[in-house]
C-alpha positions as CSV (number, residue, x, y, z in Angstrom):
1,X,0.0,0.0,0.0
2,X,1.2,3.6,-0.9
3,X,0.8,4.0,2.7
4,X,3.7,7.3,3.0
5,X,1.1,9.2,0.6
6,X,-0.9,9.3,3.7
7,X,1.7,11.9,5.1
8,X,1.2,10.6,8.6
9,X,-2.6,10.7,8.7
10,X,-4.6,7.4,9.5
11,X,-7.3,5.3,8.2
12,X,-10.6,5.3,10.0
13,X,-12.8,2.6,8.7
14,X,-16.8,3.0,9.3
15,X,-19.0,0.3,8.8
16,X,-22.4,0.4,8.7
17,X,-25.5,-1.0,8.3
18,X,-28.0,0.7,6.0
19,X,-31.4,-0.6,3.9
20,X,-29.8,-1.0,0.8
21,X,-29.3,-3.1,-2.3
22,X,-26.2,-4.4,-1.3
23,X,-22.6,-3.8,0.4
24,X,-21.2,-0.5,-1.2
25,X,-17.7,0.8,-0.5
26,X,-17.5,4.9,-0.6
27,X,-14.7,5.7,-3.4
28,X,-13.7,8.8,-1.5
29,X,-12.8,9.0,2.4
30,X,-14.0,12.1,4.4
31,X,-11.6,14.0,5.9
32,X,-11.5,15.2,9.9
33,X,-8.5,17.4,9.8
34,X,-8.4,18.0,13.8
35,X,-7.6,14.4,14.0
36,X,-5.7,13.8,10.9
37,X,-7.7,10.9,9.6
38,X,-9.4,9.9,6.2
39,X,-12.7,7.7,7.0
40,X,-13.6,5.5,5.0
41,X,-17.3,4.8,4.9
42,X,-18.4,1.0,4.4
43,X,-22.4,0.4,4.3
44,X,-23.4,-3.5,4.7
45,X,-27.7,-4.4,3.9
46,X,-29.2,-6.5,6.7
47,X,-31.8,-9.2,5.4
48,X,-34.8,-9.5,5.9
49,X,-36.5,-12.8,7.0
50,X,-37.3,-13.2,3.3
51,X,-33.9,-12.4,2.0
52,X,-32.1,-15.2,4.9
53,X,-33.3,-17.1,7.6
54,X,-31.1,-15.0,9.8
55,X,-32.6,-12.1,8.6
56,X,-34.3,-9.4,10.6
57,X,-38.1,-8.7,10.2
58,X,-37.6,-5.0,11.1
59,X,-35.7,-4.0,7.9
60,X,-39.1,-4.0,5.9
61,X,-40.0,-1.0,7.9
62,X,-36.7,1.0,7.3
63,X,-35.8,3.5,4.7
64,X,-34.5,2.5,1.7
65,X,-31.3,3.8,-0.2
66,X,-30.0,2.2,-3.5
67,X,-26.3,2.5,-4.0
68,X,-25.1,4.5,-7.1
69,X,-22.1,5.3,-8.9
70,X,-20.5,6.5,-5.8
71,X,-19.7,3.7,-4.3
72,X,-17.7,0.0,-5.1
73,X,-20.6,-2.4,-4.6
74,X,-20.7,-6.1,-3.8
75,X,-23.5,-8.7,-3.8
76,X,-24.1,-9.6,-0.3
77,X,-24.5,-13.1,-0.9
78,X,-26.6,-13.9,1.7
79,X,-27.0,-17.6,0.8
80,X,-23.0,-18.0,2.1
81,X,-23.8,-17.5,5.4
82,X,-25.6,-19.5,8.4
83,X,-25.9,-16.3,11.0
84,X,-26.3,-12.5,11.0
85,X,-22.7,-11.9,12.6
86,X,-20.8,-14.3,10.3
87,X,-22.6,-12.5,7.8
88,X,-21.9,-9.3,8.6
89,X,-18.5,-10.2,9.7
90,X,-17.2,-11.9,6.9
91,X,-19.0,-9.2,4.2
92,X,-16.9,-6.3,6.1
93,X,-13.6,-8.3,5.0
94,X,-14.8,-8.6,1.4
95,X,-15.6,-4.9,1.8
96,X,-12.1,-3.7,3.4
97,X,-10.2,-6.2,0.5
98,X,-12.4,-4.3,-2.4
99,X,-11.7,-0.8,-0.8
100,X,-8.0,-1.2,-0.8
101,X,-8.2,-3.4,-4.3
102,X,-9.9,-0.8,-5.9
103,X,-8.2,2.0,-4.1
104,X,-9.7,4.8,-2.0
105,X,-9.1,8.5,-2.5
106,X,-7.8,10.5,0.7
107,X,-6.4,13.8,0.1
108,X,-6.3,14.0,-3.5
109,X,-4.1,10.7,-3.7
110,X,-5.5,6.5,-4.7
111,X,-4.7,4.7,-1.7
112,X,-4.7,0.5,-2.7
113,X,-2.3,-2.1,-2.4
114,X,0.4,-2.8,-4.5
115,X,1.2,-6.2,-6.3
């Protein structure tokens, strides 16, 4: 990773959960100066009972917002999964891989991993 571009800020990662249509990766980290750190914002769906049988009822009820072009997005592949926290656990590592895969702006500069 092009980690020295970082010019000894650090890497917040936020994960959430959100009604969406699947796990989106932000392309661009927000920026808190005062701390010197570049967030970067992850949003994981939660089922429904439909969607998995470890699904939550209550997510019917919530407000729903699609991912667009402003994010990397993932299938969440619920089928893969026997609980809610493997689930979620397991889709926030596919999510941190595709961030740094794909590369995250902070600061003007693509931070990703290098081969």
């Amino acid at each position: 990773m092009n980690s020295l571009d970082l010019n000894g800020w650090r890497i917040l990662i936020m994960i959430n959960s959100r009604a969406t249509n699947g796990i989106g990766v932000f392309k661009r980290s927000m920026r808190y100066p005062s701390d010197k750190e570049y967030v970067i914002s992850i949003s994981i769906c939660i089922p429904d009972k439909n969607q998995a049988p470890y699904g939550l009822r209550e997510v019917k009820e919530s407000f729903f917002k699609p991912l667009n072009e402003n994010f990397f997005i993932l299938d969440p592949e619920f089928e893969n999964y026997e609980s809610l926290y493997s689930y979620i656990f397991e889709s926030a590592k596919r999510a941190i891989g595709l961030a740094f895969t794909k590369g995250i702006v902070c600061g003007g500069k693509r931070i990703k991993l290098q081969n």
